[in-house]
DRENSE-717152 format. One line per 4 residues: number of its first residue (from 1); their letters; for each residue y, x, z of C-alpha. Coordinates in steps of 0.25 Angstrom, whole numbers, plus 2048, in hexadecimal, padded with zeros to 3 digits. Layout:
<recs>
NUM> a> Y,X,Z ~ ... $
</recs>
This chain:
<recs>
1> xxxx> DC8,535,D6D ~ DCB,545,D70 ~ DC8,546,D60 ~ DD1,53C,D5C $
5> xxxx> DDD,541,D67 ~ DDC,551,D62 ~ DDE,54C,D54 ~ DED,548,D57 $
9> xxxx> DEF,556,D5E ~ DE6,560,D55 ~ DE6,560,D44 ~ DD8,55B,D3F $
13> xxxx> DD6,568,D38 ~ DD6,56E,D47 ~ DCF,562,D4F ~ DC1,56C,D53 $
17> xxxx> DCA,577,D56 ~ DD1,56D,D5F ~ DC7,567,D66 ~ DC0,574,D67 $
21> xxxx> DCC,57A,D6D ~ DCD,56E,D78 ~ DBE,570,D7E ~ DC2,57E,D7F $
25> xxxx> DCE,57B,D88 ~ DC4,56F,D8D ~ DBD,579,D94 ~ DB4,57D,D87 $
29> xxxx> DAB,58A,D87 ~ DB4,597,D88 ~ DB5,5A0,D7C ~ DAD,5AD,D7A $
33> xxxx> DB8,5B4,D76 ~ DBF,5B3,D84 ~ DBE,5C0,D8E ~ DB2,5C0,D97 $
37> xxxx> DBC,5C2,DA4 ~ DB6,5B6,DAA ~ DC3,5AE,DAA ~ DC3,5A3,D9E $
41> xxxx> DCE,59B,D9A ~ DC5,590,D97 ~ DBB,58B,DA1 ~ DB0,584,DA1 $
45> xxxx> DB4,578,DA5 ~ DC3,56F,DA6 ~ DC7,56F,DB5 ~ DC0,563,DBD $
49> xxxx> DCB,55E,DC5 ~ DC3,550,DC8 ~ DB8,557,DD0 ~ DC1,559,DDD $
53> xxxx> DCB,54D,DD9 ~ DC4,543,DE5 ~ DC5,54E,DF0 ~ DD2,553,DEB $
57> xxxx> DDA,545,DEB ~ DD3,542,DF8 ~ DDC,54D,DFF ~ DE8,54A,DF7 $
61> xxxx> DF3,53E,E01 ~ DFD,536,DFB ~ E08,534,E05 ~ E15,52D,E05 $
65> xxxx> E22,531,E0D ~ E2C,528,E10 ~ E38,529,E18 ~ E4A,52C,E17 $
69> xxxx> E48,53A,E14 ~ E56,541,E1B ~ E5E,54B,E15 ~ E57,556,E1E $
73> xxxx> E4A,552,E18 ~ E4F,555,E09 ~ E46,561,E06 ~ E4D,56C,DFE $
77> xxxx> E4A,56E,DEF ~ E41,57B,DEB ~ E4C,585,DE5 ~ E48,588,DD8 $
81> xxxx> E4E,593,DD0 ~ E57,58E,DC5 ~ E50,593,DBC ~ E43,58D,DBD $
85> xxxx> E46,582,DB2 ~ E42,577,DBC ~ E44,56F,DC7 ~ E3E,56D,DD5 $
89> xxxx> E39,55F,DD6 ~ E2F,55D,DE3 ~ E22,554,DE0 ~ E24,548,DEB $
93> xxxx> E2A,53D,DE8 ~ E39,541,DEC ~ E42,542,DDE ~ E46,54F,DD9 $
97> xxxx> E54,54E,DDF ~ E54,54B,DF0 ~ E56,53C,DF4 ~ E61,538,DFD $
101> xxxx> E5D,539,E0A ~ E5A,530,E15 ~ E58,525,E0A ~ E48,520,E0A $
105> xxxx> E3F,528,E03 ~ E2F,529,DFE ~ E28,534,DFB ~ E1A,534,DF5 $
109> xxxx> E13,542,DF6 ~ E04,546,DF7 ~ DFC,54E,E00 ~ DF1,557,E05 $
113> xxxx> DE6,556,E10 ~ DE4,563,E17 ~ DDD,55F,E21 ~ DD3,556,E25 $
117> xxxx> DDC,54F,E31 ~ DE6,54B,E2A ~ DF0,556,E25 ~ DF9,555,E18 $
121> xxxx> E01,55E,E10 ~ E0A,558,E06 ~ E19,55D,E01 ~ E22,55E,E0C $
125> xxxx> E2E,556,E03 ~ E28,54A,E02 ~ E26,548,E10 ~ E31,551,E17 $
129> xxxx> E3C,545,E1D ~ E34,53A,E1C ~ E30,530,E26 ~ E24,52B,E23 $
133> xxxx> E16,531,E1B ~ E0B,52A,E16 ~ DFE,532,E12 ~ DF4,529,E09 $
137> xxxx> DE7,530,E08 ~ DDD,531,DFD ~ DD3,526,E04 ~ DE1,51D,E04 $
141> xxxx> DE4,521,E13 ~ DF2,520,E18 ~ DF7,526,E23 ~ E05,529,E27 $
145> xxxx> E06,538,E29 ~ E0E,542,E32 ~ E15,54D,E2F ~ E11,55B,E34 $
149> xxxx> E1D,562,E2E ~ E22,567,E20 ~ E26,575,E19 ~ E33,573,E10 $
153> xxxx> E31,581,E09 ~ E23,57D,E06 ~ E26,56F,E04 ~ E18,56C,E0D $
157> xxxx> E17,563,E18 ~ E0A,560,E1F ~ E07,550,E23 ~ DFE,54A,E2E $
161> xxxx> DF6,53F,E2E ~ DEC,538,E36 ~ DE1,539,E2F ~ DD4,540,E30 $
165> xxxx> DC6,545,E29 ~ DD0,545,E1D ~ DCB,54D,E11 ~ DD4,55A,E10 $
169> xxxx> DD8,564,E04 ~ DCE,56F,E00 ~ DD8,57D,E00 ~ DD6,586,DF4 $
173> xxxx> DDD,593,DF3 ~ DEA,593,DEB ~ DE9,5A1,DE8 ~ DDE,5A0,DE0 $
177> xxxx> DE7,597,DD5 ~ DE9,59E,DC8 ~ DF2,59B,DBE ~ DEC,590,DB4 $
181> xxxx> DE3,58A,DBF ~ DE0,57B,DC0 ~ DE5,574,DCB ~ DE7,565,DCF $
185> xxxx> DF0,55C,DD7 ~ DED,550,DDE ~ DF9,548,DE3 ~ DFF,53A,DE2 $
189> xxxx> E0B,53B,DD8 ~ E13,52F,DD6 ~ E0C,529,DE1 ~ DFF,529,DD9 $
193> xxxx> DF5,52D,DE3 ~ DE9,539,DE0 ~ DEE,53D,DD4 ~ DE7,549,DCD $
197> xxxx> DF0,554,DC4 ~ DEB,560,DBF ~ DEF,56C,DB8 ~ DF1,57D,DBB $
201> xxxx> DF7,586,DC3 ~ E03,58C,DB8 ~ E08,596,DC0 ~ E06,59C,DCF $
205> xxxx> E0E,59E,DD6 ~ E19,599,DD6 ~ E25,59B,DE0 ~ E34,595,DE0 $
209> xxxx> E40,597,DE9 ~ E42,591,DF7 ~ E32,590,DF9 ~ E31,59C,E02 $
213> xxxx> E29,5A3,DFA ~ E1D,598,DF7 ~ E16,59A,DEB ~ E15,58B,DE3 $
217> xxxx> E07,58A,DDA ~ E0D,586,DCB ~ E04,57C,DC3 ~ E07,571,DB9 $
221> xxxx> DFE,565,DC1 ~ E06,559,DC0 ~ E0C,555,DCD ~ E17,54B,DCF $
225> xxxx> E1E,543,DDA ~ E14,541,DE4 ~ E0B,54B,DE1 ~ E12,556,DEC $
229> xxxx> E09,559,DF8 ~ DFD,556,DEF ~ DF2,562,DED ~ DF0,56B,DE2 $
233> xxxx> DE3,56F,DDF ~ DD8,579,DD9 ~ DCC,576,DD1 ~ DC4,576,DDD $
237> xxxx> DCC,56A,DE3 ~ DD3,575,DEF ~ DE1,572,DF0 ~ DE9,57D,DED $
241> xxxx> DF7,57A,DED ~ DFF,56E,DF2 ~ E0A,567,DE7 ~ E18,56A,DEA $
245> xxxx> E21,568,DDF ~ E23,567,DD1 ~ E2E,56A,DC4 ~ E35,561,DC0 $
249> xxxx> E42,55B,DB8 ~ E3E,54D,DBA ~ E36,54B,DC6 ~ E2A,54A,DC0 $
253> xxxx> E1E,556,DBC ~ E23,55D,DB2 ~ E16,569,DB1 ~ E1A,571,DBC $
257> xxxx> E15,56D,DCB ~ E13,576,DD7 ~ E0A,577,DE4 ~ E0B,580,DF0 $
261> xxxx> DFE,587,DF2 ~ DF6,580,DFC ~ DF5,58C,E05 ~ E03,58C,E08 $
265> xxxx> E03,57D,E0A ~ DFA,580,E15 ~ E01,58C,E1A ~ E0D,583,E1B $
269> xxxx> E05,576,E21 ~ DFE,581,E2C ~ E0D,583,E32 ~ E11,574,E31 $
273> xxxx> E04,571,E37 ~ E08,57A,E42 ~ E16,579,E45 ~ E1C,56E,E3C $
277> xxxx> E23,579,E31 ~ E21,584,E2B ~ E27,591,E30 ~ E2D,59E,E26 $
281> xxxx> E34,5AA,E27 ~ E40,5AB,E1D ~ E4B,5B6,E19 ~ E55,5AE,E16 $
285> xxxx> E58,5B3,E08 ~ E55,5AC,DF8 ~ E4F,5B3,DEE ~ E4C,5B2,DE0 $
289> xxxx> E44,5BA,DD6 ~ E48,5C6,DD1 ~ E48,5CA,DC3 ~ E47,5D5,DBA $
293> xxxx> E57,5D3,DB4 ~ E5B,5D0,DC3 ~ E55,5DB,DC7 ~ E5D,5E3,DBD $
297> xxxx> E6B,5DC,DC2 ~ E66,5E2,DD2 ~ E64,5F0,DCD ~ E54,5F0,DCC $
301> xxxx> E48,5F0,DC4 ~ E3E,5E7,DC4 ~ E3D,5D7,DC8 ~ E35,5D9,DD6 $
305> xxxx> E3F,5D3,DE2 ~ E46,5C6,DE6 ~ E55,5C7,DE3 ~ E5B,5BF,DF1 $
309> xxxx> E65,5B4,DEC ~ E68,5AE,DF9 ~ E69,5B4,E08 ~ E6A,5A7,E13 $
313> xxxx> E73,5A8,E1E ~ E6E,5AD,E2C ~ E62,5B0,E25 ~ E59,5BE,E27 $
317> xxxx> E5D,5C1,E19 ~ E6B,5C1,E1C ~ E6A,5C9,E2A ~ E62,5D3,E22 $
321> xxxx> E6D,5D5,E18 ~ E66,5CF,E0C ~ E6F,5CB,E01 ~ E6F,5C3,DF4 $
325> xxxx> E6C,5CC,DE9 ~ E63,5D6,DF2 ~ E55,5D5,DEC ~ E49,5D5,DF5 $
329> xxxx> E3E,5DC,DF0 ~ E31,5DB,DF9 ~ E30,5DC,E08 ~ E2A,5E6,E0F $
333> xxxx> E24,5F1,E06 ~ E26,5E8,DF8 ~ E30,5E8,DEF ~ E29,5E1,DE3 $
337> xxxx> E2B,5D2,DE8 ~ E30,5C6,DE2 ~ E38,5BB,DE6 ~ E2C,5B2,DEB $
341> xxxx> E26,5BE,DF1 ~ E2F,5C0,DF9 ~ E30,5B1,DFE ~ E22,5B1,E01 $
345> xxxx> E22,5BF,E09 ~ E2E,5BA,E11 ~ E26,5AB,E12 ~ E1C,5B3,E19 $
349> xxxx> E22,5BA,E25 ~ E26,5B3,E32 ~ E34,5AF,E36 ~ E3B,5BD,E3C $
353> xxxx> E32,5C6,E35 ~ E3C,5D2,E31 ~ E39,5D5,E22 ~ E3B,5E5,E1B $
357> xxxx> E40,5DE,E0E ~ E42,5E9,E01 ~ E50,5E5,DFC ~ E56,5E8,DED $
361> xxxx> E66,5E9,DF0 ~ E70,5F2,DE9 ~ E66,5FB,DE1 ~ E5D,5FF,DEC $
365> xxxx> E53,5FB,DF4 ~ E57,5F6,E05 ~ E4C,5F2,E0E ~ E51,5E8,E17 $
369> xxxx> E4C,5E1,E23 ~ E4D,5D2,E24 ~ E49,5C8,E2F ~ E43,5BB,E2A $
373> xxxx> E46,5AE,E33 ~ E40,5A1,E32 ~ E41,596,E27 ~ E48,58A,E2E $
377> xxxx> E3F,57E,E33 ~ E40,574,E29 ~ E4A,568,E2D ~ E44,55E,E27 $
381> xxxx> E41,552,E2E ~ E33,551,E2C ~ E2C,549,E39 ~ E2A,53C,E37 $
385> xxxx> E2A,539,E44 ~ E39,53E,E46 ~ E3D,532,E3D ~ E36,526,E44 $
389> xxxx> E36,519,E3A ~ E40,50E,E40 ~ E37,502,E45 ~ E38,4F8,E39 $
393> xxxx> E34,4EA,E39 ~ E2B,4E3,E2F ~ E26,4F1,E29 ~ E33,4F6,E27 $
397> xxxx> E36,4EC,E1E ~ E3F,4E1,E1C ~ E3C,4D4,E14 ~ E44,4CB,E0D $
401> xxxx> E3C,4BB,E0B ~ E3D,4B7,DFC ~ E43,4AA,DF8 ~ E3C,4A1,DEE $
405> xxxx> E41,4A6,DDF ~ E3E,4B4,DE6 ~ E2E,4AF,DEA ~ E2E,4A9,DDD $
409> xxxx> E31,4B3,DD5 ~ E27,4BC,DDD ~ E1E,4B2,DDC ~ E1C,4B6,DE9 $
413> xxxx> E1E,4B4,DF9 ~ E24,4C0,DFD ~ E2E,4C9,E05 ~ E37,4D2,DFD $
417> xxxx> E3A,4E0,E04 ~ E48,4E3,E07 ~ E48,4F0,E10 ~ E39,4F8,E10 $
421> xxxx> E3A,503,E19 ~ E33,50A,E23 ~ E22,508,E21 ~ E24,4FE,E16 $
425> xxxx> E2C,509,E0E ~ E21,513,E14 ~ E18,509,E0C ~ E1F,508,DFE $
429> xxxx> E27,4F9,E01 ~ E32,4F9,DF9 ~ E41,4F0,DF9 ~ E3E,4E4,DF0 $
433> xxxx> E2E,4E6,DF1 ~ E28,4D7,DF6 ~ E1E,4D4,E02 ~ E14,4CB,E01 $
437> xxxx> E0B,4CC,E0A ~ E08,4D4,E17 ~ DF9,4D5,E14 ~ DF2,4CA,E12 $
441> xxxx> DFD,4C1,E17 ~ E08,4BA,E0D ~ E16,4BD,E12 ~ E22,4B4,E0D $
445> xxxx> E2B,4B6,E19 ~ E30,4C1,E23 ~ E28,4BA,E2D ~ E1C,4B8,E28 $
449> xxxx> E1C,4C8,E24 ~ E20,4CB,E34 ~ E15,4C2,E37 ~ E0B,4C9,E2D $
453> xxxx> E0F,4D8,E33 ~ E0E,4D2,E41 ~ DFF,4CC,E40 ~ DFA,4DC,E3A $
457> xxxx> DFE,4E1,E48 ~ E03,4F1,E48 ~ DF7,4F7,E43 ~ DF4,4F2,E38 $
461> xxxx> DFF,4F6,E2B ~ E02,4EB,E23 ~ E00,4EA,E14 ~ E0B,4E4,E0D $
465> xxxx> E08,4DE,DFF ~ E15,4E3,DF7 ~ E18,4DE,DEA ~ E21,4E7,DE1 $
469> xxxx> E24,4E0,DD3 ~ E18,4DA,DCE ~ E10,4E5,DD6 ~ E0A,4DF,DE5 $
473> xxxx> E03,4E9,DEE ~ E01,4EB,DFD ~ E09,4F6,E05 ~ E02,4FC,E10 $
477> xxxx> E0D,4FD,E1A ~ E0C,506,E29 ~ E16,505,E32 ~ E1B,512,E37 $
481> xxx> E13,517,E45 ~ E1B,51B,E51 ~ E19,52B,E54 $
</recs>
């Protein structure tokens, strides 16, 4: 059957030369003529990514976040350079522009295990706002999960769940990625649990504006919504970097994903960990890189500096005299850094640190000494616990009774949903879904649904057999627990 396929992509004439050419990129024998420096651009063997599938889903959650999101909860957008051709989407499943707020809202997102007792990281904007989480583990566990706290400028939150003896990530190192390497991400896009994608690392790093200076790891692994949170990983099956976000003109993967390297993840999960948030030292002043034609319009040779575009108000920039238009060369004794260099080096210090900065202003060379305050706590309500679900009968549903053309036309007894909200929505009940059945039991009437719910008792979560169109299934529904 491969014969017969390469005949429609390769001439007859060249059909050896083909299938030759193939087993060599297969992983075929290298060629004698390559240098003897102990690297080869073609190995032995294709990359095995099936022999650390099992343990790498096994780490991987599936969660869902449900909840009315408010309007202090809409995480800002990454701030992209015009000029990068392409749009900012955030893999999760909120649509590439904001939804209105306070209206209902579910997000699916995926996870890591970090530690054996129960703690996840996933992407802070499908949870931040939301009332409720649902982590589904690999076994089919489910457990509602608590919020430690989240980072905006990482977009990382870390989740706890009451669990324990979980199986946890293996950590590689990050900086041993090179350009070209195979990687893999597991994560549930769509809602399609334990999905396995793979491809390379296409460029490293990567930085963007308004990320304080994180380096983002480039590859062309194919996530989508759903997949944010989930793990990247190494041919050794060590997570090395945790999905972020992707490019994207239409919401959907387009060949360019992104993953934070999972040393930062942990960096950033240590502080929320400790003290709910994640503490930095800023100057208060926008940068972008500088270039050699920019350079020139300044006065000055050469492309090493950031050129300041904005100075914020009140800020140690502004008390330090910075300006738009100055260009900030290094700090300390270096004046060969760039942009992002300068981001990270700043990221770095502690709130009130007082920085010797090497500044480019009029022709000449000022150094200037600048005090660095702290980044503002994020405002975003994030505990569930400070939004207490309202006490809702029957589930958080109401139910309407069908009369006889409706039962006939089901073919069905039945309760037709009118109002899900609450753990029914929690559980994926929709307006216009029917009921038939809590359980075992047969319900036709409000009553006999009440008198269903009423004989589990409290500890016990109903299954509600929900039928959606032609498609019947049963909803596992768990009323909220009280703080």
């Amino acid at each position: 059957m491969l014969i017969e396929g390469l005949r429609h992509v390769c001439r007859p004439s060249a059909l050896t030369a083909c299938v030759l050419g193939l087993l060599v990129l297969a992983g075929g024998p290298a060629r004698a003529d390559l240098p003897d420096d102990g690297i080869s651009p073609v190995r032995g063997s294709v990359p095995d990514f099936a022999a650390h599938a099992r343990f790498e889903t096994s780490v991987v959650v599936s969660l869902v976040a449900t909840g009315r999101r408010p309007a202090a909860a809409q995480l800002p957008s990454i701030d992209f350079d015009d000029d990068e051709g392409a749009s900012d989407d955030p893999v999760g499943d909120a649509p590439s522009s904001a939804p209105p707020a306070n209206v209902t809202q579910r997000s699916l997102a995926s996870g890591i295990v970090i530690d054996p007792e129960g703690l996840i990281l996933t992407s802070a904007h499908a949870v931040a706002g939301l009332d409720a989480i649902t982590v589904s583990l690999s076994d089919r566990r489910e457990f509602a999960a608590r919020l430690v706290g989240l980072d905006v400028v990482s977009d990382v939150a870390l989740l706890k769940v009451d669990a324990h003896a979980l199986t946890s990530a293996r950590i590689g190192n990050p900086s041993r990625l090179a350009l070209g390497d195979w990687v893999a991400a597991v994560g549930t896009p769509f809602g399609l649990e334990r999905t396995l994608t793979a491809g390379i690392v296409s460029a490293l790093p990567r930085y963007f504006p308004g990320l304080g200076g994180l380096p983002l790891i480039q590859t062309d692994v194919a996530i989508n919504r759903g997949s944010s949170g989930g793990p990247l990983f190494n041919l050794r099956g060590e997570v090395v970097g945790m999905n972020a976000l992707m490019f994207s003109d239409t919401g959907a993967y387009a060949g360019v994903s992104f993953a934070l390297p999972i040393d930062v993840a942990l960096q950033i999960a240590a502080q929320l960990r400790e003290r709910g948030r994640v503490v930095r030292a800023r100057l208060g002043a926008r940068f972008q890189d500088l270039t050699p034609d920019l350079a020139a319009s300044f006065g000055r040779r050469g492309a090493a500096g950031a050129l300041i575009t904005r100075v914020e108000p009140g800020s140690g920039a502004q008390a330090a005299g910075l300006r738009s238009g100055d260009i900030l060369l290094g700090l300390d004794t270096r004046d060969d850094m760039d942009a992002a260099g300068v981001q990270r080096e700043i990221a770095r210090r502690h709130p009130g640190e007082r920085l010797a900065l090497n500044v480019w202003r009029d022709g000449r060379v000022e150094h200037i000494v600048a005090a660095t305050d702290e980044v503002p706590p994020d405002t975003l309500e994030i505990s569930r616990q400070s939004r207490r679900e309202p006490t809702l009968a029957r589930l958080g549903l109401q139910l309407k009774e069908l009369d006889g053309a409706e039962r006939r036309a089901l073919g069905a007894d039945a309760l037709r949903v009118t109002t899900a909200k609450g753990a029914a929505e929690r559980a994926g009940i929709r307006l216009g879904d029917m009921i038939l059945a809590v359980n075992e039991v047969p319900v036709a009437r409000v009553a006999e649904f009440d008198a269903a719910l009423s004989r589990r008792g409290a500890d016990r979560a109903p299954a509600l057999l929900v039928q959606r169109g032609r498609v019947r299934s049963y909803l596992l529904v768990r009323p909220a627990q009280p703080d």
